[in-house]
C-alpha positions as CSV (number, residue, x, y, z in Angstrom):
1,X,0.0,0.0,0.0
2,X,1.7,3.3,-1.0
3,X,1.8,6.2,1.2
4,X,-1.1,8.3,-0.1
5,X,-3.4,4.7,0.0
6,X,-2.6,4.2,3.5
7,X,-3.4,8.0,4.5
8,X,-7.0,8.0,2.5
9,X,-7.3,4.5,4.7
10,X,-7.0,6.5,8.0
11,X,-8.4,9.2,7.1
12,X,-11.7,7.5,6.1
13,X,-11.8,5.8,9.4
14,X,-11.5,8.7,10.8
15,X,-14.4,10.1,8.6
16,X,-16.2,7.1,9.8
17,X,-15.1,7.3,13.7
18,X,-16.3,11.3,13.9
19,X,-20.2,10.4,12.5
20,X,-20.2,7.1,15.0
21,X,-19.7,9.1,17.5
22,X,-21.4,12.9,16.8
23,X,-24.8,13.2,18.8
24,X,-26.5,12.5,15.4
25,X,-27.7,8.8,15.4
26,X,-28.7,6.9,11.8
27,X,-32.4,7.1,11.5
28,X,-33.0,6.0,7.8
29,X,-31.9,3.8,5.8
30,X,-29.9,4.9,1.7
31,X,-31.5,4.5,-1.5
32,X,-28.7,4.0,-4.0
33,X,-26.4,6.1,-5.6
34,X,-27.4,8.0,-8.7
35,X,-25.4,10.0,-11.2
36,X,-26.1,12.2,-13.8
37,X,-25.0,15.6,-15.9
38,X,-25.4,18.8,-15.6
39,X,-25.0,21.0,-18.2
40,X,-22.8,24.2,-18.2
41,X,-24.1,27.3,-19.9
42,X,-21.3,26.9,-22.2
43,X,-22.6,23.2,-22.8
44,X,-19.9,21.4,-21.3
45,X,-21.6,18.4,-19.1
46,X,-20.3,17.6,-15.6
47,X,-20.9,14.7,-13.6
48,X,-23.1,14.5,-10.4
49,X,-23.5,11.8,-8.1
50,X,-26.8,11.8,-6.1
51,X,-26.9,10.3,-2.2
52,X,-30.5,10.0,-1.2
53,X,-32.5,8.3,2.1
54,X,-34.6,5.5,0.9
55,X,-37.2,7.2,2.6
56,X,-39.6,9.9,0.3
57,X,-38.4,13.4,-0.1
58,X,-37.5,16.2,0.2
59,X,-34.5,16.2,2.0
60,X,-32.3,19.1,3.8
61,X,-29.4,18.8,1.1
62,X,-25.8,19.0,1.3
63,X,-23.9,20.0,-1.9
64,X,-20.2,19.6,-2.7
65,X,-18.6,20.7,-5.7
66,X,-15.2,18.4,-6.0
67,X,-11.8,18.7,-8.3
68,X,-9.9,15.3,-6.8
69,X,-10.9,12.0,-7.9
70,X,-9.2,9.9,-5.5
71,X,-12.1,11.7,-2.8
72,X,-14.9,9.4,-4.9
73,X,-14.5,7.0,-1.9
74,X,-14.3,9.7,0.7
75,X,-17.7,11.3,-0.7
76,X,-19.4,8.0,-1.1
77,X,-18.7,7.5,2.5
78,X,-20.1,11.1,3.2
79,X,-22.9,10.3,1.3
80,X,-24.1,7.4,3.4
81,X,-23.6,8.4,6.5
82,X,-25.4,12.4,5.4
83,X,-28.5,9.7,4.0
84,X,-28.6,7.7,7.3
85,X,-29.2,10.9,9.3
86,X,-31.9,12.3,6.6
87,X,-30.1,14.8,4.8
88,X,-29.2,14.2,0.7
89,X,-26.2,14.9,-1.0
90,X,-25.1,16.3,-4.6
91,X,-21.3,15.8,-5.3
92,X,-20.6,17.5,-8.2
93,X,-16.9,16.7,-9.8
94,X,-15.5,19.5,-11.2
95,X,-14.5,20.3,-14.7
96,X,-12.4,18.6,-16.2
97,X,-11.7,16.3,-13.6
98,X,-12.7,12.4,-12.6
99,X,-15.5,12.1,-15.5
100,X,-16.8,15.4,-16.0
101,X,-16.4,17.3,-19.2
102,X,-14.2,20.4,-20.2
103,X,-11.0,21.1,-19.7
104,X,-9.2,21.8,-16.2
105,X,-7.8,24.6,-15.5
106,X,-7.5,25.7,-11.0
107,X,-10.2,28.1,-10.0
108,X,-11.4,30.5,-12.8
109,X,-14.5,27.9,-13.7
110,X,-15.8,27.3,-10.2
111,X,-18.1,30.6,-9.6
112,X,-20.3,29.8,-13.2
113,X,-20.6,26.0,-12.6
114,X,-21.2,26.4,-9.3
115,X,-24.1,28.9,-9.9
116,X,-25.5,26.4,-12.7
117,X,-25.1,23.7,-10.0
118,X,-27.0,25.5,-8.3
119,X,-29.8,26.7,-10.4
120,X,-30.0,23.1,-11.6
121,X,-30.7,22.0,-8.0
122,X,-33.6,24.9,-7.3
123,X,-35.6,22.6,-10.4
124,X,-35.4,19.6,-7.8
125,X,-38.4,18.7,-5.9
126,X,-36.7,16.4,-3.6
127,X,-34.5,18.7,-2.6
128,X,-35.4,20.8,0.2
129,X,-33.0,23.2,1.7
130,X,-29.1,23.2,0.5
131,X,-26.4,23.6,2.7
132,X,-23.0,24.4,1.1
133,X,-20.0,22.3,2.3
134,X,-16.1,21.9,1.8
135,X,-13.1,22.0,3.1
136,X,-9.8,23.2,1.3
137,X,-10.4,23.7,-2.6
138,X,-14.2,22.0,-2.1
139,X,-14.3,25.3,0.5
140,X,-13.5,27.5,-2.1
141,X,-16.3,25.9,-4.8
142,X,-18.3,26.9,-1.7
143,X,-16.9,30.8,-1.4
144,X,-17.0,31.7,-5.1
145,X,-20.9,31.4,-5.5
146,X,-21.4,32.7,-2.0
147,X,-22.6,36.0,-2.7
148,X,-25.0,34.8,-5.3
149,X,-26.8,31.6,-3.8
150,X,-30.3,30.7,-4.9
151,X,-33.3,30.8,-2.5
152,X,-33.0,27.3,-1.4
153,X,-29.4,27.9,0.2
154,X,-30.3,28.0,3.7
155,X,-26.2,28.2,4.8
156,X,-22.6,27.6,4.3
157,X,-20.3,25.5,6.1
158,X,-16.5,26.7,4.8
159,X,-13.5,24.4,6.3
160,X,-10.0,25.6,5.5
161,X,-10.0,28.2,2.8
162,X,-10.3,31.8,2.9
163,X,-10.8,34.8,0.5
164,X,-7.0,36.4,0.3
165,X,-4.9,34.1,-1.9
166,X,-1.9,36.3,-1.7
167,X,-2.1,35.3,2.1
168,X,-1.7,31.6,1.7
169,X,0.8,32.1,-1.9
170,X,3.7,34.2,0.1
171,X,5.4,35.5,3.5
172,X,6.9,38.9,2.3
173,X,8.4,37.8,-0.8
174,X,8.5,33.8,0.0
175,X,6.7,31.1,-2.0
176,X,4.5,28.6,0.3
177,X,5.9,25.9,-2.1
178,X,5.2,23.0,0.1
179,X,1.4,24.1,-0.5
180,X,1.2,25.0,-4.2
181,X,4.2,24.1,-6.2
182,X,3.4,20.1,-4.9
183,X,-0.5,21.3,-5.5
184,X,0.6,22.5,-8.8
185,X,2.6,19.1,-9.6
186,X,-0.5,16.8,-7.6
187,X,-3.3,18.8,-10.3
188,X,-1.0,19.6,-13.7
189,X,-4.1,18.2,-14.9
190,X,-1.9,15.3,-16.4
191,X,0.5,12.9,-14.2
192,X,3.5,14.4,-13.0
193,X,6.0,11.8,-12.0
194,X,8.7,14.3,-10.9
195,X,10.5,14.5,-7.4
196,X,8.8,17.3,-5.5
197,X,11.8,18.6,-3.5
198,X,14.1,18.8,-6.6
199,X,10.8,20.6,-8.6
200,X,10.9,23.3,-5.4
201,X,14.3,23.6,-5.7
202,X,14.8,24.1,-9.8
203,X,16.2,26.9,-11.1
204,X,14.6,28.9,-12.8
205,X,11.9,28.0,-10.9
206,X,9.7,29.7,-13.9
207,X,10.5,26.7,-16.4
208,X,9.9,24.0,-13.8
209,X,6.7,22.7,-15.6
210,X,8.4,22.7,-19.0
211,X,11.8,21.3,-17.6
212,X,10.7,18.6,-14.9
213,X,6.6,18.2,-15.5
214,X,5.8,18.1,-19.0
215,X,4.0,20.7,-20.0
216,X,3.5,24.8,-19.7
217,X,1.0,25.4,-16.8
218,X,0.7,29.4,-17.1
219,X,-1.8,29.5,-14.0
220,X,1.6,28.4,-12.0
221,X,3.5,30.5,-13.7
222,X,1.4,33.4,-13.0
223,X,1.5,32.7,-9.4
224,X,5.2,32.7,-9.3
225,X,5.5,36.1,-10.9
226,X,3.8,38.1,-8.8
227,X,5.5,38.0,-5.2
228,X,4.2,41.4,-3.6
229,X,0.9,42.0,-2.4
230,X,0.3,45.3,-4.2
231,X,0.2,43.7,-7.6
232,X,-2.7,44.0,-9.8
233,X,-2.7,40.0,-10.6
234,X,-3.7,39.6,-6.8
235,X,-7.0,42.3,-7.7
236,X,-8.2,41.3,-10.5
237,X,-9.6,38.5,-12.6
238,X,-10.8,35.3,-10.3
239,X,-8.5,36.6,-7.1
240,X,-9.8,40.2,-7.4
241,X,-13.7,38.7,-7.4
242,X,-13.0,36.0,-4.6
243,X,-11.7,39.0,-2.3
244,X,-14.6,41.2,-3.1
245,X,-17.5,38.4,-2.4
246,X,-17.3,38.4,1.9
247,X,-18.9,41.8,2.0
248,X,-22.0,40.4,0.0
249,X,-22.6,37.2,1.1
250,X,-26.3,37.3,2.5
251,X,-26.6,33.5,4.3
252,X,-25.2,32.4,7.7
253,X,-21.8,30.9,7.5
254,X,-19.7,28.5,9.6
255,X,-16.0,29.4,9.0
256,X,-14.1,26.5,10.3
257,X,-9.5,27.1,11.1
258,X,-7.2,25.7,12.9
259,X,-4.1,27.4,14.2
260,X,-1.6,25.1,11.8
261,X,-4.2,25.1,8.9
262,X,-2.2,27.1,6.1
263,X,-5.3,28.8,4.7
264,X,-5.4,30.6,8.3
265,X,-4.9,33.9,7.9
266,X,-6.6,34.5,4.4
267,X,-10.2,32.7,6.1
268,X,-9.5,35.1,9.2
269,X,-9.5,37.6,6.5
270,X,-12.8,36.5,4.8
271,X,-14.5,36.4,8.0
272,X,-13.5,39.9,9.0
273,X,-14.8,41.3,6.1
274,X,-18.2,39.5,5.9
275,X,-20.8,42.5,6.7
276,X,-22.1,42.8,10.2
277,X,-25.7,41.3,9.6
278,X,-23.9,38.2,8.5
279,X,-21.5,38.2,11.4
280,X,-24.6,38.7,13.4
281,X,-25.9,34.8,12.2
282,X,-22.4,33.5,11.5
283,X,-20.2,31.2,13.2
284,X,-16.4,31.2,13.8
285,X,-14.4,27.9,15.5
286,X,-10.6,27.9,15.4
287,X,-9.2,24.4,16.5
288,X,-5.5,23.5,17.2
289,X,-5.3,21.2,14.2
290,X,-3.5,21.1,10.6
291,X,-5.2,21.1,7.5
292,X,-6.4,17.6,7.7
293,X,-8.2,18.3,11.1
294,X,-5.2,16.1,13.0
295,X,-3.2,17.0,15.9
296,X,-0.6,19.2,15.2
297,X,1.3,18.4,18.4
298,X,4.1,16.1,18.9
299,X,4.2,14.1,21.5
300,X,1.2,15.6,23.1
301,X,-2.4,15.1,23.8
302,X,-4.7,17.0,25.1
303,X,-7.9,16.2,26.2
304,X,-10.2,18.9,25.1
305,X,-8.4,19.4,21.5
306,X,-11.9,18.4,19.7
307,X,-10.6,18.3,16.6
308,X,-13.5,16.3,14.5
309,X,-15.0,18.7,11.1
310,X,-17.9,16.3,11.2
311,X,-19.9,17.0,14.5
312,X,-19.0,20.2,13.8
313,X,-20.9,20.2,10.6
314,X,-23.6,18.2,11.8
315,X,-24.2,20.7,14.6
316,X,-24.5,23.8,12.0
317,X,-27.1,21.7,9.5
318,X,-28.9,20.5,12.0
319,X,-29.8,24.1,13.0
320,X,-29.8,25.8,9.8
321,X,-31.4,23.2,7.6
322,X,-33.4,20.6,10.0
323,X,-35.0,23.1,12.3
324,X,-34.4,26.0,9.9
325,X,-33.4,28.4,12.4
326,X,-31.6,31.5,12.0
327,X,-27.9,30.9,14.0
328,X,-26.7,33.7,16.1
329,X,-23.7,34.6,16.0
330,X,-20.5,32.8,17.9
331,X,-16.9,32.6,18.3
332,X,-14.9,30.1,20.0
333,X,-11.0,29.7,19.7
334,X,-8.5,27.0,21.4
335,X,-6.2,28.4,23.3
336,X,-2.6,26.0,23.0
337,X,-1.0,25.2,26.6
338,X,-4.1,25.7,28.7
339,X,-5.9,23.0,26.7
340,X,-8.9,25.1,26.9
341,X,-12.0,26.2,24.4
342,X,-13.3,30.1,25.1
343,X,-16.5,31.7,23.3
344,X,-15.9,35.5,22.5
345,X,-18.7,37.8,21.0
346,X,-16.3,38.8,18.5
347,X,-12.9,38.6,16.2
348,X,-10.7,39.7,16.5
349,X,-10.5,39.5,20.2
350,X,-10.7,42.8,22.0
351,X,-8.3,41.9,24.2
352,X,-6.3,40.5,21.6
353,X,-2.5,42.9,21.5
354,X,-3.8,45.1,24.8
355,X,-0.9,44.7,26.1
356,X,2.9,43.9,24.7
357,X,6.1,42.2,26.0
358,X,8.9,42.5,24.1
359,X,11.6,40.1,24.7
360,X,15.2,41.9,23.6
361,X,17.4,39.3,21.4
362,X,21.3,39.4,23.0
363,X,23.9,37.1,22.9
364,X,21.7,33.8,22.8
365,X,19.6,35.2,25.4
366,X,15.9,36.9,25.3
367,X,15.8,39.9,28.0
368,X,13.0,42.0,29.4
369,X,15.3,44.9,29.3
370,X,16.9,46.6,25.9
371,X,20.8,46.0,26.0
372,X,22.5,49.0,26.3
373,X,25.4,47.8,24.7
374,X,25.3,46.8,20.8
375,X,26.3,43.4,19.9
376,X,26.1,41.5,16.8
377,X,25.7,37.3,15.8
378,X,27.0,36.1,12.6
379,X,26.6,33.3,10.1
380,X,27.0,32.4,6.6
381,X,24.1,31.6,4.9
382,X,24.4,28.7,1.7
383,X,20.9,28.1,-0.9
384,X,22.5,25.2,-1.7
385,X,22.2,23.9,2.0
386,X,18.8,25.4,3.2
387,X,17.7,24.3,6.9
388,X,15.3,21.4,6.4
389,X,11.5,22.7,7.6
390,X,10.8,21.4,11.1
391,X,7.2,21.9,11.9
392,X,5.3,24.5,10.8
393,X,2.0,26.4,9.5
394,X,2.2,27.3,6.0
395,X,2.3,23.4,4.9
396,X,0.5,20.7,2.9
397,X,2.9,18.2,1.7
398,X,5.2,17.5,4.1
399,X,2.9,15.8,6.2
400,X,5.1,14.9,9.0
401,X,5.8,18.1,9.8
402,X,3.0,19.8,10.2
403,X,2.6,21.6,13.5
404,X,4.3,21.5,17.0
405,X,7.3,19.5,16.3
406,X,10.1,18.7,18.5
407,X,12.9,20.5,17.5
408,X,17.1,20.1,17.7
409,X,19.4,21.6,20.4
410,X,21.0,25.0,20.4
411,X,23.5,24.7,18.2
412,X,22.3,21.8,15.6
413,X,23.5,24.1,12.7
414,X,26.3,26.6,12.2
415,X,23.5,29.0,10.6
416,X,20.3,28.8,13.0
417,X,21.0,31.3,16.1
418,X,19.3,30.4,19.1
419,X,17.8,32.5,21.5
420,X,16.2,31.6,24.8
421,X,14.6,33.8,28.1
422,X,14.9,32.5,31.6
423,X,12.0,30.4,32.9
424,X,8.9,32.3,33.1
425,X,7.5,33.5,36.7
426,X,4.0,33.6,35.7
427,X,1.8,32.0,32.5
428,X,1.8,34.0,29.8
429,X,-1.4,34.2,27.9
430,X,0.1,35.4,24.1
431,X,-3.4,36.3,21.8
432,X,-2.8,37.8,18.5
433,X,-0.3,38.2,15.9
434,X,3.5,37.7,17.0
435,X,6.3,39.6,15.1
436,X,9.9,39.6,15.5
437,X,11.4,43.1,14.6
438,X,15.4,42.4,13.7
439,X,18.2,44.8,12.8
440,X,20.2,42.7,10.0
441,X,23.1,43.4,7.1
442,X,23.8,41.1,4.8
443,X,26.7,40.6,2.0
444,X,24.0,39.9,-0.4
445,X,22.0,42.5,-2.4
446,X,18.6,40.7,-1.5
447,X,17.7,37.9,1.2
448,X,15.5,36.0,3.5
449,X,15.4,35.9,7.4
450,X,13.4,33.4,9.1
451,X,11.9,33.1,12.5
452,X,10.7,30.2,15.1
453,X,9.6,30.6,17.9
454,X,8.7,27.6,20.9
455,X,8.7,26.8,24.2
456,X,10.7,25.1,25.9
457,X,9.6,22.4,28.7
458,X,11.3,22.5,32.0
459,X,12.4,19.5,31.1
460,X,14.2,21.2,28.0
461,X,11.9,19.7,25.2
462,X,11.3,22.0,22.8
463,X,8.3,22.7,20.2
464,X,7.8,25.4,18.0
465,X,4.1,27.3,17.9
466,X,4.9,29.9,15.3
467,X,7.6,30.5,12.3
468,X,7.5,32.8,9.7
469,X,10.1,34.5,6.8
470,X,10.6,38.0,5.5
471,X,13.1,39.3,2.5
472,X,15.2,42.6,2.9
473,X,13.6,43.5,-0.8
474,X,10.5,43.1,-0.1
475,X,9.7,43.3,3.9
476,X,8.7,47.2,2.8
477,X,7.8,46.7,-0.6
478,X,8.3,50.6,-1.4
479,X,11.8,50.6,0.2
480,X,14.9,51.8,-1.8
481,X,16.9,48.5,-3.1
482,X,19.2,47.2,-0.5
483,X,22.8,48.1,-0.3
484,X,25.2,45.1,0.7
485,X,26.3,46.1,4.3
486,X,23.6,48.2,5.7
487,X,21.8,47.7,8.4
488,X,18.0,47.3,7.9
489,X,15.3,46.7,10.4
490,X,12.7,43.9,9.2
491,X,9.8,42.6,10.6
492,X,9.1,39.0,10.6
493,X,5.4,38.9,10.9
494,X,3.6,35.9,12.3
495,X,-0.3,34.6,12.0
496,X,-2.2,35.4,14.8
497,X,-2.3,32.8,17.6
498,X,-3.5,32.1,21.2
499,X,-1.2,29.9,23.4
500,X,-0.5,30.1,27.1
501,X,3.5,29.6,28.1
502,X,3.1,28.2,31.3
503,X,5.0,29.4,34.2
504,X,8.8,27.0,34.4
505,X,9.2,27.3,30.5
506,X,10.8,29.3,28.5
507,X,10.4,31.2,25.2
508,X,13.0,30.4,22.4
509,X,13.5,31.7,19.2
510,X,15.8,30.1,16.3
511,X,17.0,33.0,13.5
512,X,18.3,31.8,10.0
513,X,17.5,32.1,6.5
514,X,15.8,29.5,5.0
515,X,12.7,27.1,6.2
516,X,12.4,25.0,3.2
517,X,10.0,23.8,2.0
518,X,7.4,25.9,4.0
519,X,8.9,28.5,1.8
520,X,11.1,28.9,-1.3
521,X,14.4,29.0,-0.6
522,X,16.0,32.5,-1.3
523,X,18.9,32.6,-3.8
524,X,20.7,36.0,-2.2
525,X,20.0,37.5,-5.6
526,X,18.1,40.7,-6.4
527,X,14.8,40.6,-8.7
528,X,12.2,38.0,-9.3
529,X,12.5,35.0,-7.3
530,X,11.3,32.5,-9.9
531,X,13.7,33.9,-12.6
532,X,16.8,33.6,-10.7
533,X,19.6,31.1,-12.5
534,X,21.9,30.7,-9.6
535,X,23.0,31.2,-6.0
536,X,25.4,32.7,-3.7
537,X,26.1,32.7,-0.2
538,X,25.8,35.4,2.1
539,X,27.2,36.7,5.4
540,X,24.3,37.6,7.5
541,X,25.1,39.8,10.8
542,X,21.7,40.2,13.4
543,X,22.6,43.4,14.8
544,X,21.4,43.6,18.7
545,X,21.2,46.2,21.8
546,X,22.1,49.8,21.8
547,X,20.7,52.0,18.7
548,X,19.6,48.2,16.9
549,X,17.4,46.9,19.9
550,X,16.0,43.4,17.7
551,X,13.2,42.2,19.6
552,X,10.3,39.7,19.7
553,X,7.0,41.4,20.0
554,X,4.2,39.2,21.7
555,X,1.0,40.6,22.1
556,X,-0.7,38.7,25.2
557,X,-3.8,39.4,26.9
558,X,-5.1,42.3,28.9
């Protein structure tokens, strides 16, 4: 059994597990399956396959709109379990994909099929009420015909995907290519058989599809070209309209993160803009899981984690579509380290950044107080030998390490500069978004400076909670172009987050240059990342205390 066979196995006994054992009992029995076409308004057919009770109609629906075809088991499953609890389904495959017809291409088709999905499903007299349902790309089918559902959506239930692509394509000038160059490669819309690290690692990385994959995918290319926020690409066509829909969205919706989901900060972003009578029947749950809703932290536990997308779900149909009743609005979060859930009236938290600790980087220690004296630390920096990604948040690939992982000693590598505070007197309750503001000088005329930062057990275990990357060019994108040998001051800005430190740890915080492949490895070149040729290495200085006071900024609760 390869890999990818032996995850779907777990994953849909998992599936199976979370319906067993959600409040919501089977009460009916399945008809069988059915599958039909749909047809397009530009003709093209795609395929639909039909879940129904056994019992008459109509039912409270659930619809799907799906791109991968090794989910057919995974939505059969859903399918049974959604007829045994007296709700229908429609999974609709996507174009160009499994058996439906057109041509594939990521994104640009979803909001038209979706809305003839959906007008095909009003003409349906066993269907009822529809709920819309995904999570990752299913959760954007779900977002791009948000704003114009038909009258029998009744709500939306959006796992895992938010409105801000930019957000989940690049940290300041990094590429999140262990989410979509492996995406990219995993959906060419033909097989790819190339090795995924050496695709993330070509140069030019602009040729790679052509060079390692087969064929010119221009929607990759596209995404590799434009690297700063402020570009037009990232406001216009498809990406402009997805950011634009929140604001007009008119149904309740369940907007469903997790604090090591990579899609976190762009969701966060779609649920802040949603308008206020939304919010007002909208729901907002953010777990302490990864993208696949699995524990993100090794070699822990915690009891109260909860981290199941199904009862979830089940809760939010059952009230909007079952009893068709109007949801009120709610917020809970996790909160890491305490192991504890807390309901808020709103996000983000008022409390969230009230109040600031800055911890002062100096001489492999973290301070309360700025150092008077300046100091500097100093390594060389080599593309050809990044630092291999120990657990993070912007991933999708590298399964294994997703999350809270237990990471090396001081001193593992010449070029990762540790940093570590005394043991804490009190628990420190850190809520909001975490940035560490450096003073650094590099040899090269452009580079990349990462940041991780953990706790550290008593017993001197170490995990990290947040990491995150920033580029001299393009930390202030309207910035003059570097000059080898000045000192800059960057800011390596992290997704928000709410853990507790408890009292007897410590805070620690790792400084290098490269985190691949949560991000594309910088070439200490100038210009487009994806055009670069070569590499060189660079002599990094972090420049500390006196008139360059690098710190870590943690907002924590008031």
């Amino acid at each position: 059994m390869s890999d990818a066979d032996d995850f779907m196995t777990r994953y849909l006994n998992n599936i199976t597990s979370q319906y067993e054992s959600s409040r919501f009992k089977p009460e009916y029995e399945p008809a069988e399956p059915e599958t039909t076409k749909v047809t397009c308004r530009d003709g093209v057919e795609l395929t639909v396959d039909i879940f129904r009770p056994a019992t008459p109609g109509p039912y409270p629906t659930i619809v799907v709109r799906c791109p991968y075809p090794q989910q057919v088991e995974l939505w059969k499953l859903h399918g049974e379990h959604l007829n045994r609890r007296g709700y229908a389904m429609v999974c609709e495959w996507c174009r160009g994909t499994y058996t439906s017809g057109g041509t594939w291409e990521p994104n640009v088709n979803e909001r038209n099929d979706g809305a003839d999905l959906l007008a095909w499903c009003e003409h349906q007299d066993w269907i009822d009420v529809i709920g819309l349902w995904g999570t990752s790309y299913l959760s954007l089918t779900c977002w791009t015909v948000a704003d114009i559902t038909t009258p029998k959506v009744a709500s939306i239930c959006a796992n895992h995907y938010g409105t801000d692509r930019f957000a989940s394509a690049y940290q300041k000038g990094s590429f999140r290519c262990d989410v979509l160059t492996a995406w990219a490669m995993q959906n060419a819309g033909y097989p790819v058989d190339a090795d995924y690290m050496k695709s993330a690692l070509h140069l030019p990385q602009m040729s790679v599809d052509e060079d390692m994959w087969g064929g010119r995918l221009d929607w990759y290319r596209d995404w590799i070209s434009h690297p700063k926020d402020a570009d037009a690409y990232w406001d216009e066509g498809f990406w402009g309209l997805l950011k634009s829909i929140p604001s007009k969205v008119k149904v309740p919706m369940f907007i469903h993160e997790g604090w090591f989901d990579h899609h976190l900060g762009s969701a966060l972003t779609g649920y802040a803009a949603l308008n206020e009578q939304v919010k007002e029947h909208s729901w907002l749950r953010i777990g302490c899981w990864n993208h696949y809703f699995l524990n993100p932290l090794e070699g822990l536990e915690p009891k109260h984690l909860d981290a199941a997308e199904v009862p979830a779900a089940l809760e939010w149909f059952d009230l909007t579509l079952k009893r068709k009743q109007t949801p009120m609005r709610q917020v809970e979060y996790y909160e890491i380290g305490s192991d504890s859930w807390h309901v808020a009236d709103s996000w983000p938290l008022p409390s969230a950044g009230a109040d600031e600790v800055r911890l002062y980087l100096k001489s492999g220690e973290l301070t309360d107080e700025a150092p008077q004296a300046a100091s500097a630390a100093e390594y060389d920096y080599d593309p050809a030998n990044p630092v291999m990604t120990r657990g993070g948040e912007a991933l999708l690939t590298t399964m294994d390490e997703i999350g809270a992982r237990i990471q090396p000693e001081p001193g593992w590598r010449d070029d990762v500069i540790t940093f570590e505070s005394e043991p804490l007197d009190h628990d420190l309750h850190i809520q909001g978004a975490i940035s560490v503001d450096l003073y650094v000088s590099s040899s090269a005329p452009d580079t990349a400076f990462t940041a991780k930062l953990m706790c550290v057990d008593p017993d001197g275990t170490a995990r990290n909670y947040r990491t995150s990357i920033t580029t001299i060019g393009l930390d202030t994108p309207d910035a003059a172009p570097y000059k080898p040998g000045e000192i800059r001051r960057v800011s390596i800005d992290m997704w928000g987050i709410c853990w507790m430190v408890p009292a007897g740890s410590r805070i620690r915080c790792d400084i290098s240059s490269s985190d691949f492949p949560q991000y594309s490895v910088h070439t200490n070149h100038a210009g487009l990342w994806s055009e670069q040729t070569g590499t060189q290495v660079a002599h990094q200085t972090i420049h500390m205390g006196g008139a360059t006071p690098s710190a870590i900024v943690l907002p924590v609760r008031g």
